[in-house]
C-alpha positions as CSV (number, residue, x, y, z in Angstrom):
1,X,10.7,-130.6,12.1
2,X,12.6,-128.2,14.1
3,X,12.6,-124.6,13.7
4,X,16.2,-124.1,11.6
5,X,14.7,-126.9,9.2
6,X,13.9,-125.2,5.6
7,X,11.3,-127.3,3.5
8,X,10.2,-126.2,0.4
9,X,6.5,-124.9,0.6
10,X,4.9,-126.4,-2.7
11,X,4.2,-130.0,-1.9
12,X,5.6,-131.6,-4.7
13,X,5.8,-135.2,-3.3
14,X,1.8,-135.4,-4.3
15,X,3.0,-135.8,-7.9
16,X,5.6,-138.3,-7.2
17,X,5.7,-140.7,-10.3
18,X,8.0,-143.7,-10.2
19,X,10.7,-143.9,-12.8
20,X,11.1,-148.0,-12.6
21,X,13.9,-149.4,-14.6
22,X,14.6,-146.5,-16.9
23,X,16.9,-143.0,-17.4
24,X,14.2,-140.9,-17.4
25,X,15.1,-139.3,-14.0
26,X,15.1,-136.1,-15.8
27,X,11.9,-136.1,-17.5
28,X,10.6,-137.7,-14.2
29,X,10.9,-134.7,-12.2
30,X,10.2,-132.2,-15.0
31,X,7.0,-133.6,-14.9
32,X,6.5,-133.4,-11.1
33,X,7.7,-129.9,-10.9
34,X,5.3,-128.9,-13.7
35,X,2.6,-130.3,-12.3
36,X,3.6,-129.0,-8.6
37,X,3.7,-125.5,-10.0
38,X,-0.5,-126.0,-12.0
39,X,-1.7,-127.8,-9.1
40,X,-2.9,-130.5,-11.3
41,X,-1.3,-133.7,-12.6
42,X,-1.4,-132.4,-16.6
43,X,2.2,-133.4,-17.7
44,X,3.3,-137.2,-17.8
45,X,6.7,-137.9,-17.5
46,X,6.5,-140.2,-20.4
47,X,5.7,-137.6,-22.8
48,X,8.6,-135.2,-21.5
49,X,10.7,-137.8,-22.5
50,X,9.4,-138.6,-26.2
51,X,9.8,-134.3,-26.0
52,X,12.8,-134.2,-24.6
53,X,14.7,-136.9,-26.6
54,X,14.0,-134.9,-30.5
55,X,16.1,-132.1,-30.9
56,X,14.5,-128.6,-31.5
57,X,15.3,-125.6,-33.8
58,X,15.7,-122.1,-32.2
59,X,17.2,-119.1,-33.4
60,X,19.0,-118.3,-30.7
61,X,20.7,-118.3,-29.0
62,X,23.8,-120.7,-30.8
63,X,23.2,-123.4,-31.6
64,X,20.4,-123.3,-33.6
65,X,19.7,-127.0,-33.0
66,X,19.3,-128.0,-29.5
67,X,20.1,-131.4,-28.7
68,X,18.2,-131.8,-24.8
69,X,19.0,-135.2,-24.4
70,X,20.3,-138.7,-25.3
71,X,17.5,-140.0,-26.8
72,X,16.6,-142.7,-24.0
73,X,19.2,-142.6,-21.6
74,X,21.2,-138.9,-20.6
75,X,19.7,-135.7,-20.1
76,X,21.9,-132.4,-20.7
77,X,21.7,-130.1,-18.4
78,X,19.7,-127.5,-20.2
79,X,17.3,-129.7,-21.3
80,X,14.9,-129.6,-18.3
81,X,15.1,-125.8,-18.8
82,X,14.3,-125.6,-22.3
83,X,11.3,-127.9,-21.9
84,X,10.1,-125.9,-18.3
85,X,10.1,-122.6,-20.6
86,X,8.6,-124.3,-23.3
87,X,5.5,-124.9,-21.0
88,X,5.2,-121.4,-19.9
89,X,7.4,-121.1,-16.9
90,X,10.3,-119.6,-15.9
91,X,13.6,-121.7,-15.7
92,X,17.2,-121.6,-15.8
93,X,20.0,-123.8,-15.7
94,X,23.3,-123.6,-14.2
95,X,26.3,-125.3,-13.5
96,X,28.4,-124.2,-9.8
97,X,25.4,-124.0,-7.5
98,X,26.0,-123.5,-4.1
99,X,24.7,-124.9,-0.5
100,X,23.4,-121.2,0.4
101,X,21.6,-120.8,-2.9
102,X,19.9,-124.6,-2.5
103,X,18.5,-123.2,1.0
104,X,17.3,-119.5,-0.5
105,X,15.7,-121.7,-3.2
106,X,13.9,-123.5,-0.5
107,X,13.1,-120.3,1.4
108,X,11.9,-118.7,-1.6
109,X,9.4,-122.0,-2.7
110,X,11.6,-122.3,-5.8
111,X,11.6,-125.9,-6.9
112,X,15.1,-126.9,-7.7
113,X,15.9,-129.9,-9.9
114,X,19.8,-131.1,-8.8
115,X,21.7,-133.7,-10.3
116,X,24.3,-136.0,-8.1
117,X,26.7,-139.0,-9.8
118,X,30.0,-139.5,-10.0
119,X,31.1,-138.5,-13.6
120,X,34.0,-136.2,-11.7
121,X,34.9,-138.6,-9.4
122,X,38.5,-139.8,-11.7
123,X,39.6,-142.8,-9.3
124,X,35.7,-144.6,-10.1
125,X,36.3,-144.6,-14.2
126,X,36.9,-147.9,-15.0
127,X,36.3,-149.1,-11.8
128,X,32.3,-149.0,-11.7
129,X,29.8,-147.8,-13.9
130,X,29.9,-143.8,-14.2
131,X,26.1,-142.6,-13.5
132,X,24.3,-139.5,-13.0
133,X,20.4,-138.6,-11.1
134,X,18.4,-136.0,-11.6
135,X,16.2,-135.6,-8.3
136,X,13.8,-132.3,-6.6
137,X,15.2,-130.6,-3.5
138,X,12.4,-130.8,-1.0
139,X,14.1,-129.8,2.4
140,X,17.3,-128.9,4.2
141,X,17.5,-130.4,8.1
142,X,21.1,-129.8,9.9
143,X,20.9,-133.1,11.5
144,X,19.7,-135.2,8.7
145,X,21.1,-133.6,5.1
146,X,19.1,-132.8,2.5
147,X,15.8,-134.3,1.1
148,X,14.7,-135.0,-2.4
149,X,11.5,-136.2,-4.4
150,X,13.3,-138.7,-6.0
151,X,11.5,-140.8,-8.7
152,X,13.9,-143.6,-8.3
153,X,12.0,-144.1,-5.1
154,X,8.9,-146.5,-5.3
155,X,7.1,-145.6,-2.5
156,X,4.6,-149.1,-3.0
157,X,7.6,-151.0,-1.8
158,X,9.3,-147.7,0.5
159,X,10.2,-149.2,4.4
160,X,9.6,-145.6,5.6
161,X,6.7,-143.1,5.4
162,X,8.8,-140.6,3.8
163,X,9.5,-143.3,1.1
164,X,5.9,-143.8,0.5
165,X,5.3,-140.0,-0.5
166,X,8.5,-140.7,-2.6
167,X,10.4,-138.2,-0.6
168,X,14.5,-139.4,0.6
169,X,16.9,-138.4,2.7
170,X,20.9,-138.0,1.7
171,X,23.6,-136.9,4.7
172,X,25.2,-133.3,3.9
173,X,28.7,-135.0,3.1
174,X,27.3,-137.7,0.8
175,X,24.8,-135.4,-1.4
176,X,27.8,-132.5,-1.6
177,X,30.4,-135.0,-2.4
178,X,28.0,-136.5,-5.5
179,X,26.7,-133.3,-6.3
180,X,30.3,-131.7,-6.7
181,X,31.0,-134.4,-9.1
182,X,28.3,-133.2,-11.5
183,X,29.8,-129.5,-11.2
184,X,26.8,-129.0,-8.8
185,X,24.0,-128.7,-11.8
186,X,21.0,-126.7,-11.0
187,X,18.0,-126.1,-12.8
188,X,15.4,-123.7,-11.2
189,X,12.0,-123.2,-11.8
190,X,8.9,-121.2,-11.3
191,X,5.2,-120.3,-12.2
C-alpha cells in the first residue's frame, strides 16, 4: 500500500465471522469489533443478536425502553452502541458522518461500524427491494475507495485474498452514494 493509504491499525479481519443468509450484519460486526478491541474471540455474533433483538429498560435518557432492533431482521442505529457500552467500551452513534472523520477514525485506530443501502434513494422504492448493511471500515486507498470487514463476505468461497480475510473493496463514488442514502450512520468504538 502506498504511502497516502490510511488502514486502520487493529486487525480486525482476524475475527471475521460470516453472516450467511441472515440480517445480522449488525450484530456481525459488533462482535468482530468487540473481539478486535479484547484481542480474543469472546463475543459471538449470534448471541449479540438474541441481545440485541429484546428491548432493554434504562432510565435515561428518554425513552425508558430501548427498542435496538427488529427482532431478526433491522438494526437501529443506536443499537450497536448501546450494546458496545454495555460490554464496557466506549461507543457512539451518529447520523451525518463525514469522509474526513472516516479517515481521522482510521488514523486514530478507531473502529468505525458504517452502514450503506439505499433507503434514501426515492426513484428505487417500489422498484427493488429497499436494504441496508452494516459493515467495519478497515482502510482508505485514493485509487481504490474504501475497504470494509464485511461479514456478507465468505471468504471459503472469496476469488481474492482480500476476500479470504473477509476484507472488500467499494469505489469512493459507490460507497458515498450508498452511504448518503443511510444519512451516513456511524457508530464508533473504542477500548
Amino acid at each position: 500500500m502506498a504511502s497516502d493509504v490510511l488502514r486502520l491499525t487493529l486487525d480486525v479481519w482476524r475475527y471475521h465471522e460470516y453472516q450467511g443468509p441472515t440480517n445480522d450484519c449488525a450484530p456481525f460486526c459488533v462482535a468482530m469489533a468487540a473481539n478486535a478491541l479484547l484481542g480474543e474471540a469472546r463475543y459471538r455474533a449470534a448471541q449479540i443478536a438474541r441481545e440485541l433483538d429484546r428491548p432493554v429498560w434504562r432510565w435515561w435518557p428518554p425513552p425508558p425502553l430501548l427498542y435496538r432492533r427488529v427482532p431478526g431482521w433491522a438494526t437501529f442505529p443506536w443499537g450497536p452502541a448501546d450494546i458496545l457500552r454495555r460490554m464496557g467500551f466506549r461507543a457512539r452513534w451518529g447520523l451525518f458522518g463525514s469522509e474526513e472523520r472516516l479517515r481521522q477514525n482510521l488514523r486514530a485506530g478507531r473502529i468505525t461500524l458504517v452502514s450503506v443501502g439505499n433507503l434514501l434513494d426515492w426513484w428505487a422504492w417500489g422498484r427493488e427491494r429497499l436494504w441496508g448493511h452494516v459493515k467495519i471500515l478497515y482502510a482508505w486507498d485514493p485509487d481504490q475507495g474504501w475497504a470494509f470487514v464485511d461479514p456478507a463476505i465468505n471468504p471459503a468461497t472469496a476469488p481474492d485474498i482480500w476476500g479470504r480475510l473477509g476484507i472488500g473493496w467499494q469505489s469512493h463514488a459507490s460507497f458515498m452514494h450508498r452511504w448518503r442514502s443511510m444519512w451516513r450512520w456511524t457508530t464508533e468504538v473504542e477500548a
